[in-house]
C-alpha positions as a Markdown table, in Angstrom:
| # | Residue | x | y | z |
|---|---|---|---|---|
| 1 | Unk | -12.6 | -25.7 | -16.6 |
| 2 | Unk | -9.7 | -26.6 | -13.8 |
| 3 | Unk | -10.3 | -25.2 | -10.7 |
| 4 | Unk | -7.1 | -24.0 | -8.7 |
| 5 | Unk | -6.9 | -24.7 | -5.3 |
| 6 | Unk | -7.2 | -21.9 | -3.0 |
| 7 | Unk | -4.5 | -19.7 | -2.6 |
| 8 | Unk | -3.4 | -19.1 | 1.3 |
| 9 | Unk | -0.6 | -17.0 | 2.9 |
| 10 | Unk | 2.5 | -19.0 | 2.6 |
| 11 | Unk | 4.8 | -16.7 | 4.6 |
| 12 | Unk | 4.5 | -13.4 | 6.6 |
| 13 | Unk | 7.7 | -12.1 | 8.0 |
| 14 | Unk | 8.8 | -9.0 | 9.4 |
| 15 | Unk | 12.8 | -8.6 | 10.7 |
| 16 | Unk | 13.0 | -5.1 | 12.3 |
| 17 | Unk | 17.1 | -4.6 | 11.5 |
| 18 | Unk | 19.7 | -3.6 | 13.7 |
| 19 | Unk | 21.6 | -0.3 | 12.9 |
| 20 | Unk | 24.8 | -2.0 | 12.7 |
| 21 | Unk | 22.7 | -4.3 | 10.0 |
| 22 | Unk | 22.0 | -1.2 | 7.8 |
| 23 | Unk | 18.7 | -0.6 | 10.0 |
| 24 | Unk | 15.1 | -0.1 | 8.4 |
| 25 | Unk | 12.2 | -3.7 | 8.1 |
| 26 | Unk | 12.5 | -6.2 | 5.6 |
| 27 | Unk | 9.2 | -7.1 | 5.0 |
| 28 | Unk | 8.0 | -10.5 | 3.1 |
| 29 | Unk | 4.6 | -11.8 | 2.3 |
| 30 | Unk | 4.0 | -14.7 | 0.2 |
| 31 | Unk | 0.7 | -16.5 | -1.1 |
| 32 | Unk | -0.2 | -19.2 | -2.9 |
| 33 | Unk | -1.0 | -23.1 | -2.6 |
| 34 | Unk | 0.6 | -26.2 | -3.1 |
| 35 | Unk | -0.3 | -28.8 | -5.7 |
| 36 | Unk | 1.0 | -32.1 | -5.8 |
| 37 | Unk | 3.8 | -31.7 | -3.2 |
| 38 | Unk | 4.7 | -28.4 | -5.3 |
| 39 | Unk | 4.6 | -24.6 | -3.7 |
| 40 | Unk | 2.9 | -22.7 | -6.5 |
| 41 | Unk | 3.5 | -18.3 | -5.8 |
| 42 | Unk | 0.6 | -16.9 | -6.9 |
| 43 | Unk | 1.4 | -13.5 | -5.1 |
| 44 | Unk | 4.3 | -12.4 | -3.5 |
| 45 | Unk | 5.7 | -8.3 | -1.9 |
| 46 | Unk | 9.2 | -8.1 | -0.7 |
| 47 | Unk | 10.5 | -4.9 | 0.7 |
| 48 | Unk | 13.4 | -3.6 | 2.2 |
| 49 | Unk | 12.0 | -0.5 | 4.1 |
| 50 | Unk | 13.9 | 2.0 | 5.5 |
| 51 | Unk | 12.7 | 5.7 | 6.2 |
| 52 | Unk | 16.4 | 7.5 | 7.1 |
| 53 | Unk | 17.5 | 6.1 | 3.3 |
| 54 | Unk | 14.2 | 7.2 | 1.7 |
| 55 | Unk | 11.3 | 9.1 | 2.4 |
| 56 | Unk | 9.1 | 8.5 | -0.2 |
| 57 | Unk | 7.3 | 5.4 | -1.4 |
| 58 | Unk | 6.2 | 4.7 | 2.7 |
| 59 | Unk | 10.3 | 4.5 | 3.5 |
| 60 | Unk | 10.1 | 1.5 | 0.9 |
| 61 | Unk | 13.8 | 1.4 | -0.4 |
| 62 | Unk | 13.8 | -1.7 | -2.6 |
| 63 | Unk | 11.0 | -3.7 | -3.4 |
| 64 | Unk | 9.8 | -6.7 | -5.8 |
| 65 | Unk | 6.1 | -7.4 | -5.8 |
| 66 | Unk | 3.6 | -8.7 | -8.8 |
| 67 | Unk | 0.7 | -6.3 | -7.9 |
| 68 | Unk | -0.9 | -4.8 | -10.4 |
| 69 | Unk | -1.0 | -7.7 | -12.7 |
| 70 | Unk | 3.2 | -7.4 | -13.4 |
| 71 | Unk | 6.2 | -8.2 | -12.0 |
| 72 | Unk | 7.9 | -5.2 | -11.0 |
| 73 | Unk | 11.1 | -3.5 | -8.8 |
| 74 | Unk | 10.9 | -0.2 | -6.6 |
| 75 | Unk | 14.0 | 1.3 | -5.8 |
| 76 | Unk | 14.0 | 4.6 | -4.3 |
| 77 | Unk | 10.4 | 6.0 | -5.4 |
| 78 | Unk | 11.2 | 4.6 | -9.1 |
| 79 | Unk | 9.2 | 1.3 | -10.3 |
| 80 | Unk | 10.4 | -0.5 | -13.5 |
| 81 | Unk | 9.0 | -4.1 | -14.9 |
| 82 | Unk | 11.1 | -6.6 | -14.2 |
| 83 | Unk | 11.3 | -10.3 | -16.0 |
| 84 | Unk | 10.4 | -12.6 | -13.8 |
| 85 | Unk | 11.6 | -16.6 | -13.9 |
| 86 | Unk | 10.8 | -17.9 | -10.8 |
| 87 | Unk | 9.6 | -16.3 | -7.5 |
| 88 | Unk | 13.2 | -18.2 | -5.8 |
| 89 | Unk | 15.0 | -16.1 | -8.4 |
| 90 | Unk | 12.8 | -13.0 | -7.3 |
| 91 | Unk | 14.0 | -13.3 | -3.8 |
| 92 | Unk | 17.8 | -14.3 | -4.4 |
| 93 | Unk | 17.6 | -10.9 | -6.2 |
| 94 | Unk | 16.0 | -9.0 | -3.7 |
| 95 | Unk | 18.2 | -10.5 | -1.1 |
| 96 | Unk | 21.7 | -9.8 | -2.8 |
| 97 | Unk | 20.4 | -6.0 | -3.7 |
| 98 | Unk | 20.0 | -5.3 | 0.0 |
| 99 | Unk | 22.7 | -6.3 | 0.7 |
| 100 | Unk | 24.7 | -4.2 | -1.5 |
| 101 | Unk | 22.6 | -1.2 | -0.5 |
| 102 | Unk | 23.6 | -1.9 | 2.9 |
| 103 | Unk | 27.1 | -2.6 | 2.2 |
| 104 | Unk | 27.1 | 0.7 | 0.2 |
| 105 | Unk | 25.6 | 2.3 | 3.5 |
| 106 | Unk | 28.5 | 1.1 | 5.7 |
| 107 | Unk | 31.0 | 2.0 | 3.1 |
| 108 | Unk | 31.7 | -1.4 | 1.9 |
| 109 | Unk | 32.2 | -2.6 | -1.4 |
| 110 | Unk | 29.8 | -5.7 | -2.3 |
């Protein structure tokens, strides 16, 4: 049986945003381990959390996690699965859909 090296917290991060930024906390946590020179995600919940856009869900607007034993989205109270390639994919996506939610809050087109 291979044993997998023990997974540790890759990345904790919490930006508290700036009105003028679209407000709310992005919010990223990543575990894992790295094996041969290679990060390997075993884990991973990224949120874009923002209670004056939505109440529900703890203020969590969008969100990409693999909790659960899937890989799924959260927008706005709703959770769908969601394909998943690789977790730099994952976050691109996450990124770029904040951003058009907060573009869409200033009243610009992204």
């Amino acid at each position: 049986m291979v044993k997998l090296p023990k997974e540790t917290l890759l990345e904790q991060e919490r930006f508290e945003l700036k009105p003028k930024s679209g407000g709310g906390i992005l919010n990223y946590e990543v575990w894992g381990y790295v094996s041969m020179g290679k990060t390997v995600v075993t884990r991973y919940n990224l949120a874009y959390i923002n209670h004056a856009i939505h109440s529900g869900d703890n203020g969590r607007v969008l969100g990409f996690d693999n909790a659960h034993g899937y890989h799924h989205r959260h927008y706005l109270g709703e959770v769908e699965a969601v394909e998943f390639v690789t977790y730099e994919a994952t976050l691109e996506r996450f990124q770029q859909e904040w951003l058009t939610i907060v573009n869409q809050i200033r009243g610009k087109k992204s």
